[in-house]
C-alpha positions as CSV (number, residue, x, y, z in Angstrom):
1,X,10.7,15.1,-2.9
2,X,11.4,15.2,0.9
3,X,14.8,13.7,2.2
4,X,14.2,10.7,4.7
5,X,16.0,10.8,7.7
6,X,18.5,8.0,9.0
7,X,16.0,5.5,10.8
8,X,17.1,5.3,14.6
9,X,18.7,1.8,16.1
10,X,15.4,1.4,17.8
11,X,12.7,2.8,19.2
12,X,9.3,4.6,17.7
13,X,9.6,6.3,14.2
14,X,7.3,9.6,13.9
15,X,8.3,12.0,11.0
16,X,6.3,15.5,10.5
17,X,5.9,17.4,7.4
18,X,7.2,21.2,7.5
19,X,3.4,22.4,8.9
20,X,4.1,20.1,11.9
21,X,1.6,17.3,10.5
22,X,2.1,13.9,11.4
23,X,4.1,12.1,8.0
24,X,4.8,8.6,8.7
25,X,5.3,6.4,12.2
26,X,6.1,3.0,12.7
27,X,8.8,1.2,14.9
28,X,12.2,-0.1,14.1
29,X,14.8,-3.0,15.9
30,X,18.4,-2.3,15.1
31,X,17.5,-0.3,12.5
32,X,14.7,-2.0,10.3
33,X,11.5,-1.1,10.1
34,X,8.9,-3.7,11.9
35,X,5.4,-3.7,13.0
36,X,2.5,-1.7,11.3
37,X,3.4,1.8,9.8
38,X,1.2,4.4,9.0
39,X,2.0,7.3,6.2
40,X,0.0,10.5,6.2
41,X,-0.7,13.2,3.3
42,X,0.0,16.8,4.3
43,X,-3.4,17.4,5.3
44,X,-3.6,14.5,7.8
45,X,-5.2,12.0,6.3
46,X,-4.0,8.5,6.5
47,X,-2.0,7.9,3.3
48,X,-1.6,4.0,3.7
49,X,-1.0,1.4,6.2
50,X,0.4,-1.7,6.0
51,X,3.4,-4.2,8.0
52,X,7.0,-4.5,8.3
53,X,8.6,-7.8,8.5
54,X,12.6,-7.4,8.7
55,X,12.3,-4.2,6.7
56,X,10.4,-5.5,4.0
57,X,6.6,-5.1,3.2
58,X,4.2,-8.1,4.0
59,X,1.1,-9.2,4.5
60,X,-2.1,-6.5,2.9
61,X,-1.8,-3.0,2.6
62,X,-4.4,-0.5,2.6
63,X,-4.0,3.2,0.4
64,X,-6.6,5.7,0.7
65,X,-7.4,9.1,-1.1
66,X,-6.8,12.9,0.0
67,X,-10.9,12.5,0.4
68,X,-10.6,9.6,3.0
69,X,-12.0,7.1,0.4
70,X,-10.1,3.9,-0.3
71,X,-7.9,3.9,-3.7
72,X,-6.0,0.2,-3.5
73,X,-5.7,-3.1,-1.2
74,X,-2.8,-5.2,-2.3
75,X,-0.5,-7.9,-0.1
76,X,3.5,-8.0,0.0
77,X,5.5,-11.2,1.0
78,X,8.4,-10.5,1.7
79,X,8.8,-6.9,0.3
80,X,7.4,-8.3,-3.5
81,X,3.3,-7.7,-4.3
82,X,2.3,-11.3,-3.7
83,X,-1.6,-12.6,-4.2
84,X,-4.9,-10.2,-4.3
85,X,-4.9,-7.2,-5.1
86,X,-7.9,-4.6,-5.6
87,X,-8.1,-1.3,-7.2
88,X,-11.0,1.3,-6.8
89,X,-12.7,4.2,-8.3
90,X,-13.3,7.8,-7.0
91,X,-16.3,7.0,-6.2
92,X,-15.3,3.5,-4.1
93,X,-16.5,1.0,-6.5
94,X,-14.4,-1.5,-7.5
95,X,-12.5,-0.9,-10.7
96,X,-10.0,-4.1,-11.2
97,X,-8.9,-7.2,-8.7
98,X,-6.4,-9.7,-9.6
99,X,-3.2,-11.3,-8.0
100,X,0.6,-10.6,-7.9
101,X,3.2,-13.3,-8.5
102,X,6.4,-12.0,-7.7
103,X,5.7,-8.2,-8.3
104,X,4.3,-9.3,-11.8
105,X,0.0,-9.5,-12.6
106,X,-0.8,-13.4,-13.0
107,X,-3.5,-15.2,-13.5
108,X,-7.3,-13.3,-14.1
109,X,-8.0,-9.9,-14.0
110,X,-10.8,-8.3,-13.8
111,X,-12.0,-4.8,-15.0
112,X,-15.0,-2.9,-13.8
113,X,-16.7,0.6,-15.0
114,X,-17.8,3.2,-12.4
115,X,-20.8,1.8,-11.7
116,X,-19.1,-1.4,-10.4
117,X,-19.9,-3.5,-14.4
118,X,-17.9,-5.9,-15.3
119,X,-16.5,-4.7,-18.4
120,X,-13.6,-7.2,-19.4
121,X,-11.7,-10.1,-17.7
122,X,-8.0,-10.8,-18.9
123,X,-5.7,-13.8,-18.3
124,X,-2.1,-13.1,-17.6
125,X,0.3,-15.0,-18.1
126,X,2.9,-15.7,-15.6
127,X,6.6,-15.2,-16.3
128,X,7.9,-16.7,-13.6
């Protein structure tokens, strides 16, 4: 597992893996992470992509594959999965969506096969 480095007082974050690709970028203020970061995987594709409100996740994220191809959409509040959240296939179609309360599934959830059928929907209980 690669060691993160102390995050500067301020200023533009851009970390490289040993080959010299790009890891991760974003920008911090006295220290915390804000804005829009990206992460990359070792062969330079984007990894995911998402905001930084006072350190802390928020608002959607976006994860994608080695291949390019998106793998997972999900939104933070306040660094905690919070609301929608979609899953996907290898080959991109959809395989469940559902919420977050609190970091927890809630609520319906819905499961699809690979060729984007509805195979079962399950309620989940909140236990908040």
């Amino acid at each position: 597992m690669k060691k993160r480095k102390k995050l500067p007082l301020n200023g533009i974050v851009k970390e490289f893996y040993s080959n010299k690709v790009l890891s991760v970028t974003g920008r911090v203020s006295k220290g915390i992470k804000i804005g829009v970061w990206k992460y990359y995987l070792r062969n330079g594709q984007l990894r995911a992509v998402g905001k930084f409100s006072r350190g802390e996740m928020t608002g959607t994220w976006t994860w994608y594959r080695e291949n390019g191809m998106l793998w997972q959409t999900g939104t933070f509040a306040q660094g905690e999965k919070q609301g929608p959240w979609k899953r996907y296939h290898l080959n991109g179609k959809l395989f469940d969506a559902g919420r977050f309360n609190h970091n927890a599934k809630s609520g319906m959830w819905k499961i699809y096969d690979t060729r984007g059928k509805l195979l079962k929907k399950l309620t989940i209980k909140s236990k908040q």
